[in-house]
NUFITI-290102 format. One line per field, with one value per residue (C-alpha): residue in one letter; x, z, y negated. Coordinates in steps of 0.25 Angstrom, whole numbers, plus 5000, padded with zeros to 4 digits. Layout:
code: A / ...
xx: X / ...
zz: Z / ...
yy: Y / ...
This chain:
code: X / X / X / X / X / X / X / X / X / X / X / X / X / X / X / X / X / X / X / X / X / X / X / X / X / X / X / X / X / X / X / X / X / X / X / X / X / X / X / X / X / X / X / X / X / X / X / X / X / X / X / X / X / X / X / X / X / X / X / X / X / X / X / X / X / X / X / X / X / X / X / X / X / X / X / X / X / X / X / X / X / X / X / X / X / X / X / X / X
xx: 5154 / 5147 / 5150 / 5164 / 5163 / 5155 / 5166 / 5179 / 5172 / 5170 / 5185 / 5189 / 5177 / 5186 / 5200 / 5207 / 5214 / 5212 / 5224 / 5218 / 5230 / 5229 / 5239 / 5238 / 5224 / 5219 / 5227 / 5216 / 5205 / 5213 / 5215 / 5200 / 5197 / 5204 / 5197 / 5183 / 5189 / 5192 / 5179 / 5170 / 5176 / 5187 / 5197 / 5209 / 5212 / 5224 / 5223 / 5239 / 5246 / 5250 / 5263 / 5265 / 5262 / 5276 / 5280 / 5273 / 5259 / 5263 / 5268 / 5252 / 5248 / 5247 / 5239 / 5225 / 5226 / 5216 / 5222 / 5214 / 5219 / 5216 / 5219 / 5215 / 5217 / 5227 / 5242 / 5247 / 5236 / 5245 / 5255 / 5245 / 5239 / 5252 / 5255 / 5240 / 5244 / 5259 / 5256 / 5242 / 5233
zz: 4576 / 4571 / 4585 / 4582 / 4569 / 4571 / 4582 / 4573 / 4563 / 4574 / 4576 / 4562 / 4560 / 4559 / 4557 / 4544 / 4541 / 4542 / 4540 / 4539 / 4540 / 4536 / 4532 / 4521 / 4513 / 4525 / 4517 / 4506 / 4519 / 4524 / 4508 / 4508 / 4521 / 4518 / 4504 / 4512 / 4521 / 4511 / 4503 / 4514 / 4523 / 4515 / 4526 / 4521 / 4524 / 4521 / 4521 / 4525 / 4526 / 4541 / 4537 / 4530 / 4541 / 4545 / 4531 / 4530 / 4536 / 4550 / 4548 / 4544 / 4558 / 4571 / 4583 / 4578 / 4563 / 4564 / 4561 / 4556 / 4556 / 4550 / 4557 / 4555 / 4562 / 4552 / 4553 / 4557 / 4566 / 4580 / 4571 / 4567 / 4581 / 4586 / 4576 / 4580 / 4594 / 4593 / 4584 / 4591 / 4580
yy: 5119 / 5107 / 5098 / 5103 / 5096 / 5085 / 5084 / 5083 / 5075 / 5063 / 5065 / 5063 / 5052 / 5040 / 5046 / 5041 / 5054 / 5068 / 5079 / 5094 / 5104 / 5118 / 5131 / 5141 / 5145 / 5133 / 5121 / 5120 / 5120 / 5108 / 5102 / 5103 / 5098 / 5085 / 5085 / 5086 / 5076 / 5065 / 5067 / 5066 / 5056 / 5049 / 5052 / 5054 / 5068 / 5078 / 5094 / 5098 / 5111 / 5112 / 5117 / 5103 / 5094 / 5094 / 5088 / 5076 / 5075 / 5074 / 5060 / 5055 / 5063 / 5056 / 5057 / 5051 / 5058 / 5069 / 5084 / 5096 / 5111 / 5122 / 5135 / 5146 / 5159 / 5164 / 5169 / 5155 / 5151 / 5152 / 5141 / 5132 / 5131 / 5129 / 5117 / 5111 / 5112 / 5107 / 5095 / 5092 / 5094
């Protein structure tokens, strides 16, 4: 698990931006998340509610902008995965 972090924190070293998406009870892991984020690194960060992307978010997401999801193995897990895969998070 540690070279899995170590790992993604090298990805996300230099990036400007961080958006952290979530669903449900997981939206305040991804509000938190992108609190950590900004008090650690002073990286702006967002935590999102996945169902929101669509409305507004998506227009700040590009290629080179670093996504990070939450999924957990709930009822909606299958759609989640799906959106992940489709919109190449």
């Amino acid at each position: 698990m540690d070279g899995k972090v170590l790992e993604l924190a090298k990805g996300l070293f230099q990036q400007k931006s961080l958006l952290i998406m979530g669903r449900g009870y997981n939206f305040a892991t991804c509000l938190e998340g992108a609190l950590k984020v900004k008090e650690l690194t002073y990286m702006h960060s967002e935590g999102i509610m996945a169902g929101e992307l669509k409305h507004g978010p998506l227009a700040l997401v590009d290629h080179t902008m670093p996504v990070i999801m939450i999924v957990t193995r709930d009822p909606v897990y299958v759609v989640r995965k799906s959106i992940a895969y489709r919109d190449n998070f």
